[in-house]
C-alpha positions as CSV (number, residue, x, y, z in Angstrom):
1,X,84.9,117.2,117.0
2,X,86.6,114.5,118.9
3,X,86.1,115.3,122.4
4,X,86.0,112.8,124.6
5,X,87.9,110.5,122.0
6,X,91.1,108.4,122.5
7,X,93.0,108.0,119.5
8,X,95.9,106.1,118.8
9,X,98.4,106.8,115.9
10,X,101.6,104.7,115.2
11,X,104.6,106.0,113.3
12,X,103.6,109.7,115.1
13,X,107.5,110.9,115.6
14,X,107.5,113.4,112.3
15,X,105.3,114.3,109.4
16,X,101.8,113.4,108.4
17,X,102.0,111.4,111.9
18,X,102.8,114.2,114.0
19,X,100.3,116.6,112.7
20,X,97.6,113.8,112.9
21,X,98.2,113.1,116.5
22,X,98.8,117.6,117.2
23,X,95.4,117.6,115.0
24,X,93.5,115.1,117.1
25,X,94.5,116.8,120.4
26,X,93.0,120.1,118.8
27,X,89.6,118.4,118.3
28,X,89.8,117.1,121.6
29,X,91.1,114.1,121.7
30,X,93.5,112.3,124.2
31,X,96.2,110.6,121.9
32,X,99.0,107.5,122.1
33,X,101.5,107.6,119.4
34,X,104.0,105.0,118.3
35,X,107.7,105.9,117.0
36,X,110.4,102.5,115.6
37,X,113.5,104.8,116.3
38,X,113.2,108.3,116.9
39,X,112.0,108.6,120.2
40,X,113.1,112.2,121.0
41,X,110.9,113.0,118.1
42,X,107.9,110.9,119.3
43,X,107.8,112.9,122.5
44,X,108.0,116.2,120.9
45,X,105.2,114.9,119.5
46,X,103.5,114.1,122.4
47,X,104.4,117.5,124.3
48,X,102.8,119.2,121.2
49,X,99.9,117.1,122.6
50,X,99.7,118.1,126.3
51,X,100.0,122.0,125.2
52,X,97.2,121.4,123.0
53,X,95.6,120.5,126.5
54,X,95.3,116.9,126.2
55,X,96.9,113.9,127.9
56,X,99.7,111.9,125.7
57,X,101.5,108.6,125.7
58,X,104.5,107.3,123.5
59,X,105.1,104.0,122.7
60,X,108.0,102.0,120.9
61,X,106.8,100.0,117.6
62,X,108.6,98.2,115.1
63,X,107.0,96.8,112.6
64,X,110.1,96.1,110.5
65,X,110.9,93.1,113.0
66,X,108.9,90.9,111.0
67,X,109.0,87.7,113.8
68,X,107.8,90.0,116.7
69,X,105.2,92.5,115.5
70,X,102.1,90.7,116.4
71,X,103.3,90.1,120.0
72,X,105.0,93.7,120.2
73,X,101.1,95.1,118.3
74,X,99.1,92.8,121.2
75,X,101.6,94.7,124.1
76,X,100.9,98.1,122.3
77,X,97.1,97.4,122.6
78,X,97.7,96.6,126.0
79,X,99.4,99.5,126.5
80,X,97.0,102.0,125.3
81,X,94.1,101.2,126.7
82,X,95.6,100.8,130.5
83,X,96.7,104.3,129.6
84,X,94.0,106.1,128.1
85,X,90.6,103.9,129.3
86,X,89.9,102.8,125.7
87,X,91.0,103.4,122.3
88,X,88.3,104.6,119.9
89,X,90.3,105.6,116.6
90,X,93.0,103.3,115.5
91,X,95.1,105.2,112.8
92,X,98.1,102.8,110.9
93,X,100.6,105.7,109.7
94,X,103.3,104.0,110.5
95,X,105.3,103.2,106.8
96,X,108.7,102.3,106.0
97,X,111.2,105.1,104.4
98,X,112.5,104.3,101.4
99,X,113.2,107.4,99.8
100,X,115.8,109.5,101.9
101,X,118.6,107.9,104.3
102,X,119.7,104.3,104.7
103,X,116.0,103.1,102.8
104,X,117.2,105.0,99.9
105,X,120.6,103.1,99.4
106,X,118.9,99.9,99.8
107,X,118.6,97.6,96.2
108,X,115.5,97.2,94.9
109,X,114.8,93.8,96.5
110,X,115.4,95.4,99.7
111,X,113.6,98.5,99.2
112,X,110.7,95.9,98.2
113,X,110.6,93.6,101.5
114,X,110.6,96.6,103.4
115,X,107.6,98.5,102.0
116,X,105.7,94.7,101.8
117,X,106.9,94.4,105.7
118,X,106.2,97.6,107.4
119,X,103.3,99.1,105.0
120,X,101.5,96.1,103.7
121,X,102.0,93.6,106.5
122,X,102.3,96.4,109.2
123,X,99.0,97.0,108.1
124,X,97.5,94.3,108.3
125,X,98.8,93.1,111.6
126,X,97.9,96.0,112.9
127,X,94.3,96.6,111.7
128,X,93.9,92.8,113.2
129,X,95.1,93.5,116.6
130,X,93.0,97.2,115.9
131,X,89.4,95.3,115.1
132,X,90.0,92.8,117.7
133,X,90.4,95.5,120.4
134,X,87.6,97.5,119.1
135,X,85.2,94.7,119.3
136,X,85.4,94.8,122.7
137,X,84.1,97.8,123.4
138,X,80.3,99.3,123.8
139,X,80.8,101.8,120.8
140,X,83.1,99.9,118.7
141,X,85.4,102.3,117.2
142,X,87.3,103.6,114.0
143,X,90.2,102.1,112.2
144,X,92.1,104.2,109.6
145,X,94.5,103.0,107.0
146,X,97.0,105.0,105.2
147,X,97.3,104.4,100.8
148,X,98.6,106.6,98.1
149,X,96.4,108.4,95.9
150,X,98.4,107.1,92.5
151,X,97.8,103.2,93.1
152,X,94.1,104.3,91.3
153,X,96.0,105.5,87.7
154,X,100.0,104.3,88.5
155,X,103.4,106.4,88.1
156,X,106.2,105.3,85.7
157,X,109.1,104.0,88.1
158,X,110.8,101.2,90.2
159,X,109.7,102.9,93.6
160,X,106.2,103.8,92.5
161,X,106.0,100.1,91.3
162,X,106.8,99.1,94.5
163,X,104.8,101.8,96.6
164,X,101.6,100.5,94.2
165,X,102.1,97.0,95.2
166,X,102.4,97.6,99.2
167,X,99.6,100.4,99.0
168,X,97.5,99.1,96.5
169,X,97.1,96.3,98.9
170,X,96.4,98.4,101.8
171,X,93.2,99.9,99.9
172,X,92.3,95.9,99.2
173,X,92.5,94.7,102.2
174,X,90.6,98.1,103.8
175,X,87.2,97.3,101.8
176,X,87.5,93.3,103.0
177,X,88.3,94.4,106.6
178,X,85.5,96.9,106.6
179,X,82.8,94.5,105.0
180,X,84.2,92.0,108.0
181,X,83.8,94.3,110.9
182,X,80.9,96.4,110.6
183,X,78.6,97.8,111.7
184,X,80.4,98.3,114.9
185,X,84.0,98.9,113.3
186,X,84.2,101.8,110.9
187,X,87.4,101.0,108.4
188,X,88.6,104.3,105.7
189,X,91.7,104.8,104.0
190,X,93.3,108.1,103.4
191,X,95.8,108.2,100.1
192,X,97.6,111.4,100.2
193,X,99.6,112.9,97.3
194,X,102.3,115.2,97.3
195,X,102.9,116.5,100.4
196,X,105.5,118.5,102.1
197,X,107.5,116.0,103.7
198,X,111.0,115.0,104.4
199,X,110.9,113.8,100.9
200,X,110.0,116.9,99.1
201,X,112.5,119.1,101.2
202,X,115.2,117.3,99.4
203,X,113.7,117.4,95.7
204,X,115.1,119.5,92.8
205,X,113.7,122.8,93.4
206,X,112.4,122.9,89.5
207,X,110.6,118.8,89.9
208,X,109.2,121.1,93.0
209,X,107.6,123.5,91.2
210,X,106.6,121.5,88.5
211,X,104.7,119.4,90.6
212,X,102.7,122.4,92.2
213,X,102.1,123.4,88.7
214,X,100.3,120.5,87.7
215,X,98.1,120.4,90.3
216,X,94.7,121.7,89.8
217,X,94.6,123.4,94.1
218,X,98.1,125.0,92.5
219,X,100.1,123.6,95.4
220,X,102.1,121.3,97.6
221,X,99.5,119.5,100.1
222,X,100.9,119.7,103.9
223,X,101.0,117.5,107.1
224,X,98.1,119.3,108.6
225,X,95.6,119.0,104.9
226,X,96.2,115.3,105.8
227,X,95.3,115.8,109.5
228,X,91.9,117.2,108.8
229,X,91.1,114.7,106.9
230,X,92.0,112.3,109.6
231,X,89.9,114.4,112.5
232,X,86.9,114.1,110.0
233,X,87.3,109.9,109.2
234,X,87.3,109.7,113.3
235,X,84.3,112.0,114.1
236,X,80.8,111.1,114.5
237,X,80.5,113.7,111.5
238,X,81.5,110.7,108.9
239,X,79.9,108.1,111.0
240,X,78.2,106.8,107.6
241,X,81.4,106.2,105.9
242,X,83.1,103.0,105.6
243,X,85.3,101.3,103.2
244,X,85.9,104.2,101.4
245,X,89.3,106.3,100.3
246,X,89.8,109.8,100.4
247,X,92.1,111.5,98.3
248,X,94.1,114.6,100.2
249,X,96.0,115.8,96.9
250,X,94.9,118.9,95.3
251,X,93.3,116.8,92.5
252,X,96.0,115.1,90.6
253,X,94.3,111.8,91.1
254,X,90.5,112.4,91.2
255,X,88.3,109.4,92.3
């Protein structure tokens, strides 16, 4: 499905990241990944990669240094292509962690400037530096964004107040960015729900439940749902699809 391909993924140490980059090498694809801290993680990763049968490459990227992350995105893009020949599927994972660790004892004004920084203006920067490298190649290429599926109804909430207002954005800016850079730039947005992350693994087993309850699929989404999704956005089989969101959440937010 994406043989042949080069993708790059940023923020591709753990979770959805990790099973987007394993689940591009599956389809066939050779894959760079970014990581801000956990580097031992980003090159598990990236073995995960190679015994898929597919060449890797791990970069550093931190998008929570504000002043350098459009010189430290241009280096990245510099990076991948002298690595891999070209890049032809740009995916911005990367997001801030506000919900376990050190992001979760942060005040709200910090938990705020972090989400706006790394998800919002990540983003942004990075969909920029994405487009402007894309348009310098003979097929173009794919650039995919990541939301959340509840900025289309809202949540009741001071975190999913601010997770609205940095992903809500993301969705925004997607549709003007894919308007701008077509027909030779593809731009989609996946907004996944409740999925089986480091987040979930530390939720009150009951709330856990609950949630699987009240979802119409009758379960927790995974890493790997959202990785499908991914492969397809990248694969000449959604070649006709731009500007658009898909929801990967069991249908509790239908669109």
């Amino acid at each position: 499905m994406l043989r042949g391909l080069h993708v790059l993924v940023t923020g591709g140490s753990s979770g959805i990241g990790r099973a987007i980059a394993i689940g591009a090498a599956r389809a066939g694809a050779d894959v760079a990944l970014t990581y801000a801290r956990h580097e031992r993680d980003a090159r598990e990763t990236a073995q995960a990669v190679v015994d898929a049968g597919r060449r890797a490459a791990v970069f550093p990227l931190d998008l929570g240094d504000a002043g350098d992350a459009e010189h430290a995105l241009a280096t990245l893009a510099e990076q991948a292509r002298a690595t891999l020949g070209t890049v032809d599927v740009w995916i911005n994972n990367a997001g801030a962690d506000i919900l376990t660790g050190e992001g979760a004892r942060l005040p709200p004004v910090g938990r705020l400037d972090r989400l706006l920084t790394v998800d919002l203006r990540g983003t942004v920067l990075a969909s920029w530096q994405a487009a402007a490298l894309l348009d310098t190649q003979t097929a173009g290429g794919v650039i995919i964004n990541m939301s959340w599926d509840h900025v289309h109804t809202g949540m009741a909430g001071r975190n999913p107040q601010m997770f609205a207002a940095a992903k809500g954005g993301i969705v925004a800016f997607s549709k003007a960015l894919a308007r701008s850079v077509a027909p030779r730039i593809r731009v989609n947005v996946l907004a996944p729900g409740w999925i089986e992350t480091a987040f979930a693994a530390g939720m009150d087993p009951a709330r856990h439940r609950a949630v699987a309850d009240s979802t119409p699929l009758g379960r927790w989404g995974t890493p790997e749902d959202v990785a499908d999704a991914a492969v397809y956005l990248a694969s000449p089989a959604a070649a006709f699809l731009t500007g658009q969101t898909i929801f990967v959440n069991g249908g509790v937010v239908m669109g």
